[in-house]
LORO-203422 format. One record per atom (N, C-alpha, C, O): x, y, z; residue in one letter. Coordinates in steps of 0.001 Angstrom, whole numbers, padded with zeros to 6 digits, always signed. Each point is the difference from the previous one (the first is absolute). Layout:
XYZa/...
//
This chain:
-009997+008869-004163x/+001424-000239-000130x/+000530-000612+001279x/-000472+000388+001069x/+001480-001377-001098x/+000871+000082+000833x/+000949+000819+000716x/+001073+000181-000576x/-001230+000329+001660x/+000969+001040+000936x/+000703-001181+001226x/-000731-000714+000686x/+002221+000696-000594x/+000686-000475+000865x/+000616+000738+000749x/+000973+000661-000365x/-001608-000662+001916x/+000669+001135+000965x/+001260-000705+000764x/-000142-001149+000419x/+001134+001709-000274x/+000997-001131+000522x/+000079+001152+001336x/-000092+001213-000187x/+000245-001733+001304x/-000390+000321+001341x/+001670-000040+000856x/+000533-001083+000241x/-000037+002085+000044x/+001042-000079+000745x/+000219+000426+001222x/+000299+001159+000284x/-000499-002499+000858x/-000782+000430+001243x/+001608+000652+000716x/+001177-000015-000361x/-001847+000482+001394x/+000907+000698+001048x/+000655-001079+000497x/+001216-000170-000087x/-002069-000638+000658x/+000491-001553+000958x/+000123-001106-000615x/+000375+000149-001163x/-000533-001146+001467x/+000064-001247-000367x/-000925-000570-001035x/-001228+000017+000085x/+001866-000479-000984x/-001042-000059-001072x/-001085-001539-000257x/-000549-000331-001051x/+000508-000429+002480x/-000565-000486+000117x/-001620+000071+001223x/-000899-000771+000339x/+001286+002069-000081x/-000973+000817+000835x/-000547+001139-001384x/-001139+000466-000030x/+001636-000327-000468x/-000649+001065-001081x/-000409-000868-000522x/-001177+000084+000351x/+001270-001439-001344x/-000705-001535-000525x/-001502-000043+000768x/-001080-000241-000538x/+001299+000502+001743x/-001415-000721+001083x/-000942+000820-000134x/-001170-000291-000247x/+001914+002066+000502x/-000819+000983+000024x/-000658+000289-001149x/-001025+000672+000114x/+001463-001114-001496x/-000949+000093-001250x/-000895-000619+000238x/-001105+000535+000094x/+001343-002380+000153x/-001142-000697-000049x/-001366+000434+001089x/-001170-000352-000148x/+001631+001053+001046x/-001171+000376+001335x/-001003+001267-000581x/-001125+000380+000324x/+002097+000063-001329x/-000811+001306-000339x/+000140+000138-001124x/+000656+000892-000539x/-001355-001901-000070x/-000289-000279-001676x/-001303+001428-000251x/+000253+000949-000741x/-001462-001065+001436x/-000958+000743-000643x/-000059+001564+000552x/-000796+000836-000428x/+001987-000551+001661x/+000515+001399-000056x/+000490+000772-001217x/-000264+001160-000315x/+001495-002586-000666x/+000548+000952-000856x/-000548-000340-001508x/+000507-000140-001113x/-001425+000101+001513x/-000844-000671-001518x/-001581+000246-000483x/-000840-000056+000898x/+000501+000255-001902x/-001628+000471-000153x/-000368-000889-001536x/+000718-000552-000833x/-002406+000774+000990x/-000313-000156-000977x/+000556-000033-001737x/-000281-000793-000899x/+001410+002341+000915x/+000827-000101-001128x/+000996-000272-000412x/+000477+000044-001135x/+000249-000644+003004x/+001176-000333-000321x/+000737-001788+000532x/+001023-000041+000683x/-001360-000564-000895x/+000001-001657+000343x/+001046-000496+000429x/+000661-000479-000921x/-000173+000365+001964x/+001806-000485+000145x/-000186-001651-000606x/-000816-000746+000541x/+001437+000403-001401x/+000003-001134-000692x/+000931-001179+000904x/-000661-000904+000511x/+002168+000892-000302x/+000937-000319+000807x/+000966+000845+000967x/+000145+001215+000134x/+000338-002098+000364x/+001381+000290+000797x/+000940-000645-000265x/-000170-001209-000159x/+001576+001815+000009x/+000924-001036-000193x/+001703+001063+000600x/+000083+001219+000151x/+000718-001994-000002x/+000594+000348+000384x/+001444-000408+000010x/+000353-000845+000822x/+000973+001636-002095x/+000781-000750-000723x/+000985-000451+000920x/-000277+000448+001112x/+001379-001189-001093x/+001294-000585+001007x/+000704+000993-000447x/-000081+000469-001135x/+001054+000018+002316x/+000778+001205+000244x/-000138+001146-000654x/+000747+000544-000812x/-002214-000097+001429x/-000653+001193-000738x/-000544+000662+001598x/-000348-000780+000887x/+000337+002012-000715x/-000194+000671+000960x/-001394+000332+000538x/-000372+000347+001122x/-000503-000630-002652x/-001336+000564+000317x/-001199-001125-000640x/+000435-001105-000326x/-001933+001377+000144x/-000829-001162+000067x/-000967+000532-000795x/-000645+001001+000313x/+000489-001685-001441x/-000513+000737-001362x/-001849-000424+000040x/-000302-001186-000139x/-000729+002161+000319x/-001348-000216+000164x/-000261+000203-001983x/+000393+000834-000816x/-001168-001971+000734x/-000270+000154-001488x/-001458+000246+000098x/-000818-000732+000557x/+000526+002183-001348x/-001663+000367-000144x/-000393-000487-001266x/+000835-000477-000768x/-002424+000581+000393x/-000690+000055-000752x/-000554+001103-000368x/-001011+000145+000687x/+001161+000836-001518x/-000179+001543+000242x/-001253+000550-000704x/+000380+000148-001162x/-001502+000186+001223x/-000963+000099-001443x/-000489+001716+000305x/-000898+000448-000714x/+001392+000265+001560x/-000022+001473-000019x/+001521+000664+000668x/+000208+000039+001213x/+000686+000411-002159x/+001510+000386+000835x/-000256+001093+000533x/+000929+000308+000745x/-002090+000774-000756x/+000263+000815+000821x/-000564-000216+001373x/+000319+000799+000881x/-001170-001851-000590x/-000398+000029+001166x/+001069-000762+000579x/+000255+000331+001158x/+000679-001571-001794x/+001008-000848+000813x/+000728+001206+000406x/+000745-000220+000955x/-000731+001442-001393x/+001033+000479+000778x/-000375+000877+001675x/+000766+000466+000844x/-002212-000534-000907x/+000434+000040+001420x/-000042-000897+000688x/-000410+000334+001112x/+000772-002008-001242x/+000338-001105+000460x/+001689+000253+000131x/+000666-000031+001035x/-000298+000235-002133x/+001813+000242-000151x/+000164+001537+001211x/+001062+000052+000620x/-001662+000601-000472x/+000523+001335+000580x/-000308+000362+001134x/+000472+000995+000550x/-001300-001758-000062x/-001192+000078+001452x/-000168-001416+000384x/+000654-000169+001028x/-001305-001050-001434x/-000167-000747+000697x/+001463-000950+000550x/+000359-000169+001166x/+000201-000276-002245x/+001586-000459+000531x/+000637+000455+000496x/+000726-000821+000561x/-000399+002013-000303x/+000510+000527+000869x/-000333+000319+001419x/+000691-000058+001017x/-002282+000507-001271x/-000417+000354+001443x/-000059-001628+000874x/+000228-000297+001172x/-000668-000570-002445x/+000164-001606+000823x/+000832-001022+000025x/-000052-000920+000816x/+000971+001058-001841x/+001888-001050+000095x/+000606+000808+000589x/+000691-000471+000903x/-000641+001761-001058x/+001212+000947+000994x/+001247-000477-001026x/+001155-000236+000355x/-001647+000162-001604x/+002269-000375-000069x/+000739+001014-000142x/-000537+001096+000159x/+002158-001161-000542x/+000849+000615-000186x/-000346+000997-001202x/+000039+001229+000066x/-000439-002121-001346x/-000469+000407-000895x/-000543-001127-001365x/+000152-001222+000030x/-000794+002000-001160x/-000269-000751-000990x/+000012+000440-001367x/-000076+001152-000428x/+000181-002212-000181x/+000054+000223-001712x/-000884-000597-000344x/-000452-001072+000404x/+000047+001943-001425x/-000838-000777-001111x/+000180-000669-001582x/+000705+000629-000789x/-001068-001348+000537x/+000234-000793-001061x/-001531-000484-000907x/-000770-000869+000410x/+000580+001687-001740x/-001123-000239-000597x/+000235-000842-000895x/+000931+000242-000769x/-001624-001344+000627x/+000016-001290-000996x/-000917+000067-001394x/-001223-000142+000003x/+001738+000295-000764x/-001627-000219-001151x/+000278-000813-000873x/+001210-000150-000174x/-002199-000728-000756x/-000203-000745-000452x/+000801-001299+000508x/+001006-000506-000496x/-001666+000152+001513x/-000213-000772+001118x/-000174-001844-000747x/-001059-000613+000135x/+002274+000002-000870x/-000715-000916-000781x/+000891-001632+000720x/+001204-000253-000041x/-002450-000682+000706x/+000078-001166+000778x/+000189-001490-001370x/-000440-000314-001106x/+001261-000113+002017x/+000016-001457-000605x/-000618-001547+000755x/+000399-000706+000926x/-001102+000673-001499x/-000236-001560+000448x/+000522-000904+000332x/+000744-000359-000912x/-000674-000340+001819x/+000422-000861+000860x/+000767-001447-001547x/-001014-000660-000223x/+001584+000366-000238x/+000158-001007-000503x/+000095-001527+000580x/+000235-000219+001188x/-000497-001078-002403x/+000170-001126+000788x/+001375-000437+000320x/+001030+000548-000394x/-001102-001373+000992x/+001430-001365+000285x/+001253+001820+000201x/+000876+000448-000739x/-001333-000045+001802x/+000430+000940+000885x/+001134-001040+000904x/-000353-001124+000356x/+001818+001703-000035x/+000877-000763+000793x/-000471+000229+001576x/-000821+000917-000022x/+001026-001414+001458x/-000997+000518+001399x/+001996+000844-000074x/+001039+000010-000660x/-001788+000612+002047x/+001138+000709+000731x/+000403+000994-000882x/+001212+000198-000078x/-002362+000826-000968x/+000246+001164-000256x/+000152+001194+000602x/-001055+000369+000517x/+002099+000504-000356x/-000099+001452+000972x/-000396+000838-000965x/-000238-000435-001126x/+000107+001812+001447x/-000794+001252-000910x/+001681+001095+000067x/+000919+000079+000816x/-001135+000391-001740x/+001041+000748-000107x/-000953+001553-000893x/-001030+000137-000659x/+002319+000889+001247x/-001099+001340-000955x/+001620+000202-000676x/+001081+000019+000588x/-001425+000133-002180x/+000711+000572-000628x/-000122+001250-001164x/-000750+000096-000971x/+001721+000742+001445x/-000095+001447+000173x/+000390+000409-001094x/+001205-000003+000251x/-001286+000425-001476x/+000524+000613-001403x/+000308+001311+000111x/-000958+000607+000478x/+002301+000411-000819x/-000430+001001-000235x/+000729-000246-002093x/+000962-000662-000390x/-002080+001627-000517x/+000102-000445-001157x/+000095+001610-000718x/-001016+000593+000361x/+001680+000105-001044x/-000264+001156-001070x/-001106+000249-000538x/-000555-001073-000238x/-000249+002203-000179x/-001182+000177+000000x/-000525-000663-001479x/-001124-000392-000313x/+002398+000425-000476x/-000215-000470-001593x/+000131-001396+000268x/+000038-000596-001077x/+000021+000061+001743x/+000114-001604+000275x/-000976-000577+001076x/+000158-001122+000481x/-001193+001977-000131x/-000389-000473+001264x/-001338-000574-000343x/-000491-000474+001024x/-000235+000341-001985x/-001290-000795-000883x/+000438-001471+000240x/-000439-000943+000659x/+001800+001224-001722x/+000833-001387-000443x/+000214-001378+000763x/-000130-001195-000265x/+000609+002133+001578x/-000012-000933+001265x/-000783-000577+000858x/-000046-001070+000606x/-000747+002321-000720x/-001100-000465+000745x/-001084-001336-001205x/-000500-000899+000676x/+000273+000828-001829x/-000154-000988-000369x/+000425-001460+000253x/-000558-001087+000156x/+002164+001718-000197x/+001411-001091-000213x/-000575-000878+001400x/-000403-001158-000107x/+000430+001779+001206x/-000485-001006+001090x/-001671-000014-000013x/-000310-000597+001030x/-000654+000910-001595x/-000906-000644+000069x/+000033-001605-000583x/-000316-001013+000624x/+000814+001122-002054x/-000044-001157-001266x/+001317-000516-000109x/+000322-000561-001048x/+000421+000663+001908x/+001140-000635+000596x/-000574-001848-000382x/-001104-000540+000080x/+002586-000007-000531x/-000250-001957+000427x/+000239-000035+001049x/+001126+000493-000066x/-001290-000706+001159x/+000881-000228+001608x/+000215-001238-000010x/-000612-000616-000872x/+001363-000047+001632x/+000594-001485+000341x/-001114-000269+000800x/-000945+000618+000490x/+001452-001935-000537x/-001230-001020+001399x/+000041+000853+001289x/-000935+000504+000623x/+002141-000479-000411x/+000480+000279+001427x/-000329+002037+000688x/+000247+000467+001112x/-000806+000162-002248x/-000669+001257+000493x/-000938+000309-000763x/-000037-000243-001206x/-000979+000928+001991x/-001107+000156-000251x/-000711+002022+000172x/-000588+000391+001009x/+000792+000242-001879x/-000835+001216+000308x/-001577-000314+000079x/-000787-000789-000522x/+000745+002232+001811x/-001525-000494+000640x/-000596+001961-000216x/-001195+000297-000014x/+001956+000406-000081x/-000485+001077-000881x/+001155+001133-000138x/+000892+000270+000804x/-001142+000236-001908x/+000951+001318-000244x/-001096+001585-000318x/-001198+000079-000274x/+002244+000993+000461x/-000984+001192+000074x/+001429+001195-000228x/+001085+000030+000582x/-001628+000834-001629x/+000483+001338-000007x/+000131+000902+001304x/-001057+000449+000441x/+002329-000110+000279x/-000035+000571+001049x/+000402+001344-000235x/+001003+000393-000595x/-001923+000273+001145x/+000912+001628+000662x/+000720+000493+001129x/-000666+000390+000959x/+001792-000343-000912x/+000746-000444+001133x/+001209-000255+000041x/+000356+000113-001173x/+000344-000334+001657x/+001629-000729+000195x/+000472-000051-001404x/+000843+000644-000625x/-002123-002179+000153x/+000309-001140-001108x/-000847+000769-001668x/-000818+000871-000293x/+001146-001257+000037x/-001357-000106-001524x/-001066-000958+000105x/-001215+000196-000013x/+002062-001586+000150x/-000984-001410+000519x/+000141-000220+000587x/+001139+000242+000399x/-002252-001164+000685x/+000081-000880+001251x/-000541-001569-000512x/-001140+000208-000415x/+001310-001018+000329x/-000224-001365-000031x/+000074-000558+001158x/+000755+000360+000903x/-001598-001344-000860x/-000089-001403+001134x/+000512-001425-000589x/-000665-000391-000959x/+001455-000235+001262x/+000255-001370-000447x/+000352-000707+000773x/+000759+000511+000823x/-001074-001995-000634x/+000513-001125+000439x/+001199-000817-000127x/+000278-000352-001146x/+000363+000040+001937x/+000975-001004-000539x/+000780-000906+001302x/+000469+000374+001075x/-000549-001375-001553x/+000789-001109+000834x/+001289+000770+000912x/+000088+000032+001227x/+000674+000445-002031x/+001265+001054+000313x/+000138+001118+000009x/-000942+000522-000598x/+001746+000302+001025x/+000521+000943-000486x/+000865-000025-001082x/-000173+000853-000870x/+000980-001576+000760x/+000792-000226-001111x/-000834-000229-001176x/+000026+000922-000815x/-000837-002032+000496x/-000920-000115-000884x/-000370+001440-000468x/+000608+000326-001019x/-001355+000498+001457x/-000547+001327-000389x/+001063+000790-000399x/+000009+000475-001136x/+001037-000238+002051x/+001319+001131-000768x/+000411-000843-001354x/+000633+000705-000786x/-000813-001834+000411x/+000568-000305-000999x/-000803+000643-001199x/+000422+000769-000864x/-002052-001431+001091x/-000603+000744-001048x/-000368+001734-000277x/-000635+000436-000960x/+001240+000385+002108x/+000009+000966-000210x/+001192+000386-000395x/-000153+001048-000628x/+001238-001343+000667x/+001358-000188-000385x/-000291+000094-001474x/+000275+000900-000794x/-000739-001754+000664x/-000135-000989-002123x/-000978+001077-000482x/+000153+000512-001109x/-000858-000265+001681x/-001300+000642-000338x/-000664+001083-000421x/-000854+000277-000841x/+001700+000432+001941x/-000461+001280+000365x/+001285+000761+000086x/+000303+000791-000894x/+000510-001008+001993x/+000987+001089-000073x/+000682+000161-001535x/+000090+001137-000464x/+000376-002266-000296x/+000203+000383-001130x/-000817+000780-001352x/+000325+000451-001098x/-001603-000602+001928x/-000376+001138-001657x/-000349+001163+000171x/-000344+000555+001043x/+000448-000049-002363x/+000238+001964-000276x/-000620+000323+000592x/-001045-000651+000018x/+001136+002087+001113x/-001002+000623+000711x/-000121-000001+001313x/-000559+000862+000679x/+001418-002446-000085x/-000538-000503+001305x/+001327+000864+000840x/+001093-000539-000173x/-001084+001406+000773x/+001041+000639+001117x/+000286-000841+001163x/+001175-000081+000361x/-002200-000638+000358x/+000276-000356+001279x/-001081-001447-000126x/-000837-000203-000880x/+001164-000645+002012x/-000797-000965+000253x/+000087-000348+001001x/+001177-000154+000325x/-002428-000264+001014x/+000491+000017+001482x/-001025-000947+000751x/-001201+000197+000186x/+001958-001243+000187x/-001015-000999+000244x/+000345+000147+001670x/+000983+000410+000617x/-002319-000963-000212x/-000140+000341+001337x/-001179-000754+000850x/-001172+000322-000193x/+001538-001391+001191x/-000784-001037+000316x/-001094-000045+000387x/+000025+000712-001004x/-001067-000801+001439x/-001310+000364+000750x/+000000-001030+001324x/-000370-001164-000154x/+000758+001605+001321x/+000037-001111+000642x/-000986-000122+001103x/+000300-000723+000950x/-001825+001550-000965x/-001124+000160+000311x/-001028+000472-000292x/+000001+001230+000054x/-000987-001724-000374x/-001049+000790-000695x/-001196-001037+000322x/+000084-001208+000220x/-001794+002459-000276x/-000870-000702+000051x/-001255+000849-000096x/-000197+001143+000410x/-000769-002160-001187x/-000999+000845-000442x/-000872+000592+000886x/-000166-000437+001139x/-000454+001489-001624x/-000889+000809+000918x/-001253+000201-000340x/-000611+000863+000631x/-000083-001598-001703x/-001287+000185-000451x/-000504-001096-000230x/+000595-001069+000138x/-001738+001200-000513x/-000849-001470+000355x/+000655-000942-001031x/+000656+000538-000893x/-000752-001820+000911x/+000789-000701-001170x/-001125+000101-000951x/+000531-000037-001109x/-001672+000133+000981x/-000981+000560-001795x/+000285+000954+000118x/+000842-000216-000872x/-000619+001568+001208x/+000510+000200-000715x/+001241+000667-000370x/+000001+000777-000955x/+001203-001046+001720x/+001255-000413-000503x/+000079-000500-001422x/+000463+000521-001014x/-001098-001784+001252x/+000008-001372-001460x/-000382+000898-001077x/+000901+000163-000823x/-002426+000724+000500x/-000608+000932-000551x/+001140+000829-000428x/+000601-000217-001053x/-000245+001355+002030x/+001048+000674-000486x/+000926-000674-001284x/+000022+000350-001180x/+000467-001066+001626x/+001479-000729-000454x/-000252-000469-001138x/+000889-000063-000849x/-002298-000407+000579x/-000313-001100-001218x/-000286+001047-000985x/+000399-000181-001151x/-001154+001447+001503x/-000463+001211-000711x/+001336+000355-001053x/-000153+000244-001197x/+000973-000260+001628x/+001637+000874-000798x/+000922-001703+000041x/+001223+000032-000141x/-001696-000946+000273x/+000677-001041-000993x/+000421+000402-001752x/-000736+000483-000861x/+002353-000942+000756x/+000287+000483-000866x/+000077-000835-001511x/+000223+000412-001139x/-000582-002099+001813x/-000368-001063-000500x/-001570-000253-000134x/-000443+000350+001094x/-000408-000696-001728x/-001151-000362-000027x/-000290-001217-000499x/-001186-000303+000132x/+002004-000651-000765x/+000185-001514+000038x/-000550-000416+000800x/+000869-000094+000866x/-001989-000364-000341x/-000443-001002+001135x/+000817-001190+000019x/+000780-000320+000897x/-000982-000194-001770x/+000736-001539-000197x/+000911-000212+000388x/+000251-001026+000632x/+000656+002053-000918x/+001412-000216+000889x/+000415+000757+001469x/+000964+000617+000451x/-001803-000892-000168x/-000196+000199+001845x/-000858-000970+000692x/-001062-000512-000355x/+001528+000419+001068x/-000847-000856+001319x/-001024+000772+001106x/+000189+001086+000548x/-000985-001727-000448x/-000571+000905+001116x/+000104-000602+001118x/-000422-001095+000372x/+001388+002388+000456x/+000061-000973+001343x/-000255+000041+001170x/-000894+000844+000071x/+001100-001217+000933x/-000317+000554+001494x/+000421+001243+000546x/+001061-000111+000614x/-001473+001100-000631x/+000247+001202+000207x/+000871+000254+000876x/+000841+000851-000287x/-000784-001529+001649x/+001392+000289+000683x/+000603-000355-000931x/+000131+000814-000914x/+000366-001929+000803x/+001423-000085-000665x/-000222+000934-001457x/+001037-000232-000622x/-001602+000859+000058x/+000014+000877-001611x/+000422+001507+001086x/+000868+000755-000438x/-001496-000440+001736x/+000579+001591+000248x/+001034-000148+000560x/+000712+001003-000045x/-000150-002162+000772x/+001380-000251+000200x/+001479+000250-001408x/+001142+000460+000000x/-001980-001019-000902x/+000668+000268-000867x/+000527+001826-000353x/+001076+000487-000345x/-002516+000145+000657x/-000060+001455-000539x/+000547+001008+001056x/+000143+001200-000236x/+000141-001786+001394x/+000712+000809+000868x/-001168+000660+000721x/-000120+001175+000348x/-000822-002340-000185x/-001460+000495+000683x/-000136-000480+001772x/-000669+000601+000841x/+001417-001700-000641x/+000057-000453+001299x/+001621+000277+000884x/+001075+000321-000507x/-001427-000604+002095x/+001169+000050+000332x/+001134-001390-000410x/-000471-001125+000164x/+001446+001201-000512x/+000805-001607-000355x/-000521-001066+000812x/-000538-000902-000642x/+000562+000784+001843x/-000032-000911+000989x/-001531-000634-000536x/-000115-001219-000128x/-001133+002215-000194x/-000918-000881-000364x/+000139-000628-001911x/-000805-000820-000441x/
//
């Protein structure tokens, strides 16, 4: 499963950013894979995304190693399941940003939605790169692309906030992030829980620019 630890350092949260990357294989083992880093605009803390394949041992990563080695203020956890990626599509617009958008949905409605944005039509101009059942805050967490901000509140506007079930909707920018595992297998991961299996209508492309898309690199590269 996916586990997202969001990290809320004491200090500066670009010294808590450095101190993850220096001590990747302190807070990490065989069962538990830190996948990315990312880190949303006017958000206080810096969200480590795992790969989890035994939860009782991640927890003495969550209870002992992050702590005894980030030192933060404190942390939450956030469990993701059914973890389902989208493929990169063609004749993509350049100058896409990543955005995470946050659902909270009623429990009799919460299948519905979570479909509703898998098999969603989206416009040219945004692109989901994966959605997942959350425990936590939200119900759902989604990843999507889009030229704008405006662009995206619209289709969540049209979309989403209007149908039965949906309570809240909370979009929120990603304005750093970058991968932490080898790119095979990152790519592996990601292609495994593709929610499309169409080859044809995907491109295969240069992997920087496809984990740029996924909120796998820092922006600048």
């Amino acid at each position: 499963m996916m586990i997202i630890v969001r990290i809320f350092p004491k200090g500066d949260l670009n010294e808590s950013w450095d101190k993850v990357l220096d001590n990747l294989e302190r807070i990490s083992d065989e069962h538990s894979t830190p996948l990315y880093i990312s880190q949303q605009e006017e958000k206080s803390f810096i969200s480590l995304i795992y790969d989890v394949k035994d939860i009782d041992l991640f927890g003495d990563i969550l209870v002992k190693k992050i702590p005894s080695v980030l030192q933060p203020k404190k942390t939450r956890t956030i469990t993701l399941l059914k973890p389902s990626f989208f493929p990169v599509p063609k004749d993509r617009p350049a100058n896409l940003e990543r955005y995470q958008v946050a659902v909270r949905v009623t429990s009799d409605e919460l299948e519905n939605i979570f479909n509703l944005i898998l098999h969603l039509d989206y416009p040219r101009d945004v692109f989901p790169t994966y959605a997942a059942y959350s425990f936590g805050e939200d119900d759902i967490l989604a990843s999507m692309l889009s030229m704008s901000r405006d662009s995206l509140k619209e289709l969540v506007r049209e979309n989403l906030e209007s149908q039965k079930g949906v309570v809240s909707v909370e979009v929120a920018r990603i304005n750093l992030s970058k991968r932490l595992t080898p790119v095979e297998m990152w790519k592996e991961y990601r292609e495994s829980k593709y929610i499309l299996k169409a080859k044809e209508k995907y491109e295969q492309c240069d992997f920087i620019e496809l984990a740029a898309l996924t909120g796998a690199f820092v922006r600048e590269l």
